[in-house]
TINU-494621 format. One line per field, with one value per residue: residue in three letters; residue number from 1; x, y, z of N, C-alpha, C, O in turn. Coordinates in Angstrom, 3 decimals. Example, Ala and Ser with C-alpha at 12.3 -4.5 7.8 and 13.67 -1.06 7.14 Angstrom:
BEGIN
r: ala|ser
k: 1|2
npx: 13.190|12.850
npy: -5.690|-2.250
npz: 7.800|7.080
capx: 12.300|13.670
capy: -4.500|-1.060
capz: 7.800|7.140
cpx: 13.200|12.900
cpy: -3.300|0.030
cpz: 7.800|7.870
opx: 14.236|13.409
opy: -3.319|1.138
opz: 8.465|8.039
END
This chain:
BEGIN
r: unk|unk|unk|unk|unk|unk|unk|unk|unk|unk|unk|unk|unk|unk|unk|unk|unk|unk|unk|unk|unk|unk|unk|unk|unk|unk|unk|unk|unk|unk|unk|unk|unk|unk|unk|unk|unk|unk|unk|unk|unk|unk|unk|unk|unk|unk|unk|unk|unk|unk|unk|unk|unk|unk|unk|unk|unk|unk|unk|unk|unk|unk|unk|unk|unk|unk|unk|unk
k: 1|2|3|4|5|6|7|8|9|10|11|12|13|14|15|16|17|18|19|20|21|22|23|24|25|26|27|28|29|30|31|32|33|34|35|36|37|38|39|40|41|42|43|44|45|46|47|48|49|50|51|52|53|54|55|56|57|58|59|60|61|62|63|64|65|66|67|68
npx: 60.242|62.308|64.418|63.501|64.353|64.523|63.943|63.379|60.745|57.508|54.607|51.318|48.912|46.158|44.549|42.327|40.251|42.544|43.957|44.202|42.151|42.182|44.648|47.820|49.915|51.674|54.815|55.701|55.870|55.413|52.647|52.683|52.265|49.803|49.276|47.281|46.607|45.269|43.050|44.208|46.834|47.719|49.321|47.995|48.498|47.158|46.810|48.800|52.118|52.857|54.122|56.129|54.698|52.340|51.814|52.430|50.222|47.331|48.269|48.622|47.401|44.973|45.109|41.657|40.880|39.359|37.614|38.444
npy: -32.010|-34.886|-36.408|-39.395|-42.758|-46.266|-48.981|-46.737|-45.923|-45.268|-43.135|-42.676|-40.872|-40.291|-41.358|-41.045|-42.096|-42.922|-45.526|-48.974|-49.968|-48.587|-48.607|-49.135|-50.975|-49.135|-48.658|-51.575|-51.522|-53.161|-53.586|-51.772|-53.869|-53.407|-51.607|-51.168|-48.674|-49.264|-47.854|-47.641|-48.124|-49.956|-51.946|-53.806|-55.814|-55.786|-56.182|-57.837|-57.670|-57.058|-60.186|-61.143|-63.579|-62.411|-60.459|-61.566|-63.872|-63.484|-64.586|-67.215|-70.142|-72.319|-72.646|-72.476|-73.883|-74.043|-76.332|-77.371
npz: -106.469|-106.093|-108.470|-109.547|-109.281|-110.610|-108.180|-106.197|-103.886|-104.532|-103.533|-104.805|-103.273|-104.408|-106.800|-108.606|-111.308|-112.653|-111.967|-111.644|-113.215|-115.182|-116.520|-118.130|-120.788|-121.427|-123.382|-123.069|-120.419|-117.067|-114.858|-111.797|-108.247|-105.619|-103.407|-100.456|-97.839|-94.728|-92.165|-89.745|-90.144|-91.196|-93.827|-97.005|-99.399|-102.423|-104.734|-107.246|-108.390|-112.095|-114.384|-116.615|-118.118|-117.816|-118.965|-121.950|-121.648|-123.033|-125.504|-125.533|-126.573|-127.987|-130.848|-132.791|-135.342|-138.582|-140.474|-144.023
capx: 60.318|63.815|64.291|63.160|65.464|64.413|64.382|62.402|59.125|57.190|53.129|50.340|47.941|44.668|44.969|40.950|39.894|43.507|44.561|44.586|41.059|42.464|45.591|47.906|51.418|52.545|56.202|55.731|56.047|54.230|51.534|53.000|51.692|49.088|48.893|45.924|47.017|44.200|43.116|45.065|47.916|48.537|49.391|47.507|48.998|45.912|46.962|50.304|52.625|52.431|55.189|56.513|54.257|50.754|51.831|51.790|49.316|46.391|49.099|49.020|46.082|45.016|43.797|40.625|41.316|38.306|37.622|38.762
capy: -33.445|-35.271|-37.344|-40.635|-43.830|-47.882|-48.909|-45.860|-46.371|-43.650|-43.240|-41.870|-41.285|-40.051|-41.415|-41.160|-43.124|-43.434|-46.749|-50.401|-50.044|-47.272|-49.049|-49.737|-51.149|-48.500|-49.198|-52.675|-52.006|-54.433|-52.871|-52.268|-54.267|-51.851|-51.975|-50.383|-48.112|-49.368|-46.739|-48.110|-47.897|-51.629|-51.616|-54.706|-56.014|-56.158|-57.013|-58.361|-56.791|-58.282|-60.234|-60.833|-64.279|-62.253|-59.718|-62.507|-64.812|-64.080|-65.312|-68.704|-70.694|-73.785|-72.171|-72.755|-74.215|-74.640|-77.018|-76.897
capz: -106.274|-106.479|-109.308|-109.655|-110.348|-110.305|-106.619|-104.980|-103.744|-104.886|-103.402|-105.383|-102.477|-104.831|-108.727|-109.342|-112.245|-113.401|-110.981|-112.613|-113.935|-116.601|-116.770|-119.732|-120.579|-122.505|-123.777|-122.537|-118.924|-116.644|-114.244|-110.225|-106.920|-105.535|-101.918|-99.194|-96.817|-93.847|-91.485|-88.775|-91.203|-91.778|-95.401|-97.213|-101.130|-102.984|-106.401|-106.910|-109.512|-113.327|-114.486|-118.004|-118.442|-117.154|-120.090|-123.053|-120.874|-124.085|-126.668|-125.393|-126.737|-128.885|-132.113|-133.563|-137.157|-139.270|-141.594|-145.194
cpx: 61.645|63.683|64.147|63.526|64.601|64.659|63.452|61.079|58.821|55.449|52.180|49.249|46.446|44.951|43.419|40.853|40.951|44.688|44.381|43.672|41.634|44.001|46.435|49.223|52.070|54.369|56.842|56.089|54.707|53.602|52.513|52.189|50.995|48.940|47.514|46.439|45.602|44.503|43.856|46.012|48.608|48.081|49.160|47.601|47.728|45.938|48.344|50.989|52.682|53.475|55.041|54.965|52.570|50.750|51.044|50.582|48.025|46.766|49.634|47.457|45.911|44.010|42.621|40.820|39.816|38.349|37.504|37.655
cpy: -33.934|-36.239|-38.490|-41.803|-45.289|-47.788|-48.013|-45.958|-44.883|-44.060|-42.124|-42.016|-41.001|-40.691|-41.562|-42.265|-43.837|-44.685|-47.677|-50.240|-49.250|-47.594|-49.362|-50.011|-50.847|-48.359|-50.835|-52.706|-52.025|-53.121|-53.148|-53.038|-53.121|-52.587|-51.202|-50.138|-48.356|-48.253|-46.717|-48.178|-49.003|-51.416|-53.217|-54.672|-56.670|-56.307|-57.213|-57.903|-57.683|-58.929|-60.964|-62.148|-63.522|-61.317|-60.846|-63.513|-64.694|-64.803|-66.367|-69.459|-71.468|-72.992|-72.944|-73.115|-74.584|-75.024|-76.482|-77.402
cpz: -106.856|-108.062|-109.031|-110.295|-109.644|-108.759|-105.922|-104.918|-103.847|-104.618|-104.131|-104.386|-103.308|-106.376|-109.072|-110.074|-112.936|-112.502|-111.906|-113.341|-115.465|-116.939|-118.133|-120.032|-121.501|-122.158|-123.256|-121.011|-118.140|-115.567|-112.537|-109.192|-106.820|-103.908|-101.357|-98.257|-95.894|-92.843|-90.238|-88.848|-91.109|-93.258|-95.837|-99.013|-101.301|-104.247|-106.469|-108.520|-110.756|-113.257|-115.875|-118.719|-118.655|-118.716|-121.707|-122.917|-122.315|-125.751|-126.678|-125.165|-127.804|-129.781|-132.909|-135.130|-137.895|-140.438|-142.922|-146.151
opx: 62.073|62.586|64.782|63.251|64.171|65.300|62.729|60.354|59.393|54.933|52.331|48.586|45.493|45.861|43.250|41.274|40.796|45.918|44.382|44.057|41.333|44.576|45.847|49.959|52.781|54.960|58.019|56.520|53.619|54.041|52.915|51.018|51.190|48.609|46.793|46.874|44.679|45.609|44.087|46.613|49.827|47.046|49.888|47.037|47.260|44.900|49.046|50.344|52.581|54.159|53.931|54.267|51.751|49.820|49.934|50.008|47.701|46.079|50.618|46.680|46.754|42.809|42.830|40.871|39.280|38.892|36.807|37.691
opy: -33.499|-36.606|-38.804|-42.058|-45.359|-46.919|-48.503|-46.071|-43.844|-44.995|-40.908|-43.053|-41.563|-40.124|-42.357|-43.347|-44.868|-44.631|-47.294|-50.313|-49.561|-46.782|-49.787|-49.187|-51.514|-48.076|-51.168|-53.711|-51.461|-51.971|-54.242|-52.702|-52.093|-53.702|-50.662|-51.056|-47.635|-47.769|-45.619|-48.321|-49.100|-50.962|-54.033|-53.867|-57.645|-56.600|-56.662|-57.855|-58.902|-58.663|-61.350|-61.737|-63.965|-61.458|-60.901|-63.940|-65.806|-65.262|-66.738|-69.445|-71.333|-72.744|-73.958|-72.206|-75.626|-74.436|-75.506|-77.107
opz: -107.925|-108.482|-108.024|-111.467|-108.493|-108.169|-105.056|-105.906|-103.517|-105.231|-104.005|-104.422|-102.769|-106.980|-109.997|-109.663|-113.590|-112.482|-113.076|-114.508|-116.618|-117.663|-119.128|-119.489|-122.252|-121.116|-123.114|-120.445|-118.256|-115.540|-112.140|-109.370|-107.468|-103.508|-102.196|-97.561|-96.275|-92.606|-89.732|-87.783|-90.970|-93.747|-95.272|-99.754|-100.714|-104.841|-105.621|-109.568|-110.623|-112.269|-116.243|-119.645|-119.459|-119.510|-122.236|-123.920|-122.732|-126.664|-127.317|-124.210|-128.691|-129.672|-133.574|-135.958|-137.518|-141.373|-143.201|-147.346
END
């Protein structure tokens, strides 16, 4: 397999259990678009790729302060 630089589309046609469900953004990189190859071979974007906001998205929230 050639090497692999930014830019090339690269397909994992089988990834078992290890697709978004088992997912994880180790070294802080965001999760890819995942498309569906249909059997007719129209290709259908079924989750849309992260982007930097979806990353911090649970570090934006009105803290709970309880009384002193």
């Amino acid at each position: 397999m050639p090497k692999i630089v930014d830019g090339d589309i690269l397909i994992i046609q089988d990834t078992g259990a290890h697709g978004i469900a088992m997912g994880f953004n180790y070294n802080g990189n965001l999760r890819p678009k995942e498309l569906l190859l249909r059997a007719d071979s129209r290709v259908e974007l079924i989750r849309r790729a992260e982007q930097v906001e979806d990353y911090f998205a649970t570090l934006s929230f009105t803290p709970d302060m309880l009384p002193l």
